[in-house]
C-alpha positions as a Markdown table, in Angstrom:
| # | Residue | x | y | z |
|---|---|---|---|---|
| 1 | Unk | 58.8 | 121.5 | 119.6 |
| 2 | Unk | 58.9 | 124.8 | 117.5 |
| 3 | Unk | 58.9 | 126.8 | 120.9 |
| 4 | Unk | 61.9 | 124.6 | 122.3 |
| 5 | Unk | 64.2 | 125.4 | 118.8 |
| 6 | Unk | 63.1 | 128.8 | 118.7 |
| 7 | Unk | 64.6 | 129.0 | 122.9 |
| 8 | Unk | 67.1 | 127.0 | 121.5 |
| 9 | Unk | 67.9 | 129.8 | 119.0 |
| 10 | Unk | 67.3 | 132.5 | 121.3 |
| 11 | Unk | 70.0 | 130.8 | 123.9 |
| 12 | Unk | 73.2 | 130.5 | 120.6 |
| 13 | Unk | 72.8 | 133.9 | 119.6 |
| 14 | Unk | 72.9 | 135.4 | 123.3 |
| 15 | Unk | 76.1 | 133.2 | 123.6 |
| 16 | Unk | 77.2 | 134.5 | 120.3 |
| 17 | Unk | 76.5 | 137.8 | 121.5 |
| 18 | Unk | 78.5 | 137.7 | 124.7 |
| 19 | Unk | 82.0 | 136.4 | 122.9 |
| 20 | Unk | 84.5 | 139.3 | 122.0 |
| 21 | Unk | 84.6 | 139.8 | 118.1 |
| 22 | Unk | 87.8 | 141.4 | 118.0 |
| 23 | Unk | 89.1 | 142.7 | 114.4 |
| 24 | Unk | 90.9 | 140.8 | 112.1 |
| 25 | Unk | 94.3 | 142.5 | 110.9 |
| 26 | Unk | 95.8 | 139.3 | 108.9 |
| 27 | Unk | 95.9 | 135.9 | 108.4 |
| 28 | Unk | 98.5 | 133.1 | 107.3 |
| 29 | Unk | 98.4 | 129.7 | 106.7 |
| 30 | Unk | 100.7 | 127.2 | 104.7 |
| 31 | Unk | 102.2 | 123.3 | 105.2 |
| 32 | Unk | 105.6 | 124.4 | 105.4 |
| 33 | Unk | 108.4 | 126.7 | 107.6 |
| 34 | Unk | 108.6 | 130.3 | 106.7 |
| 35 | Unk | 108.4 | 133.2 | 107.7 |
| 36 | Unk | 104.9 | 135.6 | 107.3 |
| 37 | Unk | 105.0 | 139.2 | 106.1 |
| 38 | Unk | 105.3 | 142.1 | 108.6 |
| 39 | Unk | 102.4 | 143.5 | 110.6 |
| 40 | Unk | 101.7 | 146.1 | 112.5 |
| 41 | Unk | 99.5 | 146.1 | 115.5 |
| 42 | Unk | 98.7 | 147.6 | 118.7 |
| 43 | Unk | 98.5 | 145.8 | 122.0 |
| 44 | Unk | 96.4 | 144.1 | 123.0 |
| 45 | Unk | 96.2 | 141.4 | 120.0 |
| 46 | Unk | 95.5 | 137.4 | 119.9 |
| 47 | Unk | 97.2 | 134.9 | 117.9 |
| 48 | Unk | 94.2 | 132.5 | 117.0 |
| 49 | Unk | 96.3 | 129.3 | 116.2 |
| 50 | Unk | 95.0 | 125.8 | 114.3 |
| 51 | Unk | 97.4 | 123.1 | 113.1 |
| 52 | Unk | 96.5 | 119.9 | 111.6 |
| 53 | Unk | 98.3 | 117.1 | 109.2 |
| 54 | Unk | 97.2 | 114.3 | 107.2 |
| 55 | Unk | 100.1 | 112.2 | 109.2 |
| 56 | Unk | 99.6 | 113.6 | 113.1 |
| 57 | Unk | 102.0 | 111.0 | 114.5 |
| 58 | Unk | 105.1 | 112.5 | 112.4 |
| 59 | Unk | 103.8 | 116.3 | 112.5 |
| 60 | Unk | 105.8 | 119.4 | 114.2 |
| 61 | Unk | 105.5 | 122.9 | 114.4 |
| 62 | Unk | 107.1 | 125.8 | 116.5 |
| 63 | Unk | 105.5 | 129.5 | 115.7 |
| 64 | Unk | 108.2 | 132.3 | 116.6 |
| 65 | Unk | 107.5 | 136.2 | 117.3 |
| 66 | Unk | 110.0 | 138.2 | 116.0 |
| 67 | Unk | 110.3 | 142.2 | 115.3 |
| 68 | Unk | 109.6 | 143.1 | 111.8 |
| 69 | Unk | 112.2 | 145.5 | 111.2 |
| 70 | Unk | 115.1 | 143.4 | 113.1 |
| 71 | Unk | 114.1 | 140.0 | 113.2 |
| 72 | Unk | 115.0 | 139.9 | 116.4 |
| 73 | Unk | 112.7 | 136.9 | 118.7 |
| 74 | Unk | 110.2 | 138.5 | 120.3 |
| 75 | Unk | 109.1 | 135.3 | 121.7 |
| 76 | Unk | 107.6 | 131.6 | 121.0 |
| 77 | Unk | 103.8 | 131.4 | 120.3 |
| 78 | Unk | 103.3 | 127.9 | 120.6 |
| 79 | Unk | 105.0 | 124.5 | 119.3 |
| 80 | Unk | 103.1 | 121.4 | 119.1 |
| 81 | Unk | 103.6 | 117.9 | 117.4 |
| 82 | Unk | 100.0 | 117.4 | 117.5 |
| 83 | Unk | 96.7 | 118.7 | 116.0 |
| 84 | Unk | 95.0 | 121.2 | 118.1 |
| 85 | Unk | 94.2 | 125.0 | 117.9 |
| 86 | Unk | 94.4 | 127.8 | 120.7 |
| 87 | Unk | 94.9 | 131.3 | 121.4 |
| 88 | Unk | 97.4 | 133.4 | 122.9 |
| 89 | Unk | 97.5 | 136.9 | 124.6 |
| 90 | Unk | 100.1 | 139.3 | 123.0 |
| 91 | Unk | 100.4 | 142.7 | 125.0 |
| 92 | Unk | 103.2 | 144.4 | 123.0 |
| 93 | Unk | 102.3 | 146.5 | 120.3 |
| 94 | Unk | 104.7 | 146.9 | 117.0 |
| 95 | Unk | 105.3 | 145.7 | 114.1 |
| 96 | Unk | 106.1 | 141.8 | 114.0 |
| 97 | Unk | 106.1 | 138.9 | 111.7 |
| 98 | Unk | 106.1 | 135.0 | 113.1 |
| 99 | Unk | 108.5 | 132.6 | 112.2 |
| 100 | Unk | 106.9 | 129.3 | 111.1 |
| 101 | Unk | 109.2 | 126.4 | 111.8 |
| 102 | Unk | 106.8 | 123.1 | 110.5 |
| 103 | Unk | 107.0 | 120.0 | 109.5 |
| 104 | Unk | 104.0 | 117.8 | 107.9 |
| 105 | Unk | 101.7 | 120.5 | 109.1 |
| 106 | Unk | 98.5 | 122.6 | 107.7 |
| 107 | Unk | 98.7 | 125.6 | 110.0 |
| 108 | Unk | 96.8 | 128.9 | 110.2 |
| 109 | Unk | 97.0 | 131.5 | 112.6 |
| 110 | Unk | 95.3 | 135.1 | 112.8 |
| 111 | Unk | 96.1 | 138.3 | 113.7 |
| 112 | Unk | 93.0 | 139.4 | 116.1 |
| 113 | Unk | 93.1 | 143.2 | 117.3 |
| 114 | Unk | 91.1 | 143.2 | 121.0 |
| 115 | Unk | 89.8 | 146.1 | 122.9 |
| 116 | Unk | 91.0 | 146.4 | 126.4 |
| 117 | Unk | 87.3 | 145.3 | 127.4 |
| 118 | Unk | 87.5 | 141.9 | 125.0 |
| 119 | Unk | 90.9 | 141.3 | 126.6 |
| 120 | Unk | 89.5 | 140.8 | 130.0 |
| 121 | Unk | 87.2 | 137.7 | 129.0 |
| 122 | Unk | 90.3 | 136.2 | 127.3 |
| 123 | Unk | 92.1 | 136.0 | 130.9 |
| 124 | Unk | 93.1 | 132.3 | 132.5 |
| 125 | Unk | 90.5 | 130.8 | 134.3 |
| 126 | Unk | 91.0 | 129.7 | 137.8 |
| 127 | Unk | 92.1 | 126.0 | 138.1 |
| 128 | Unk | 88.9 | 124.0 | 139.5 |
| 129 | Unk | 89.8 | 120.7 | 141.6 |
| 130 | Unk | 87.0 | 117.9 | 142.2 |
């Protein structure tokens, strides 16, 4: 039994070893809209999104990209009107802020900085049919 956790061990942190870190730059959470502060980042980057609410059935959100300096959209991140979490791909560098549109919602996303090499095991997996 002692042999089987420590392979069992062994086997997480290998796993552990082969998922991209990436750096942190920020992170914002809140239950209402707004908008974040400004940050600047180089491409590529990840938007690590989680969203949840005490009420799912009546919960909304829409996340916005938008240039820091302008405001001007950049782009939509996600919306969803239920819980969930997920990431998504930037490959623009600059300095940004999102645009947090919610309603009923915990939300928190993060600002992950990726290496060209991490970005690669972040790309779309091939549809498999059965």
């Amino acid at each position: 039994m002692r042999l089987q956790l420590i392979l069992f061990a062994a086997f997480i942190l290998a796993l552990a070893a082969d998922a991209p870190a990436g750096e942190l730059v920020r992170e914002f959470s809140g239950t209402r809209s707004m908008e974040t502060a400004e940050f600047d980042i180089k491409a590529p980057w990840l938007v690590d999104w989680r969203v949840n609410s005490d009420f799912p059935s009546s919960m909304g959100i829409s996340v916005t990209l938008a240039s820091g300096g302008t405001g001007v959209h950049a782009g939509t991140v996600f919306k969803t009107k239920a819980p969930g979490n997920g990431l998504r791909l930037i490959e623009e560098s600059g300095r940004f802020k999102f645009k947090v549109d919610a309603a009923i919602t915990n939300w928190t996303l993060k600002v992950i900085q990726l290496t060209p090499e991490e970005v690669e095991l972040y790309a779309p997996q091939k549809k498999i049919d059965f």
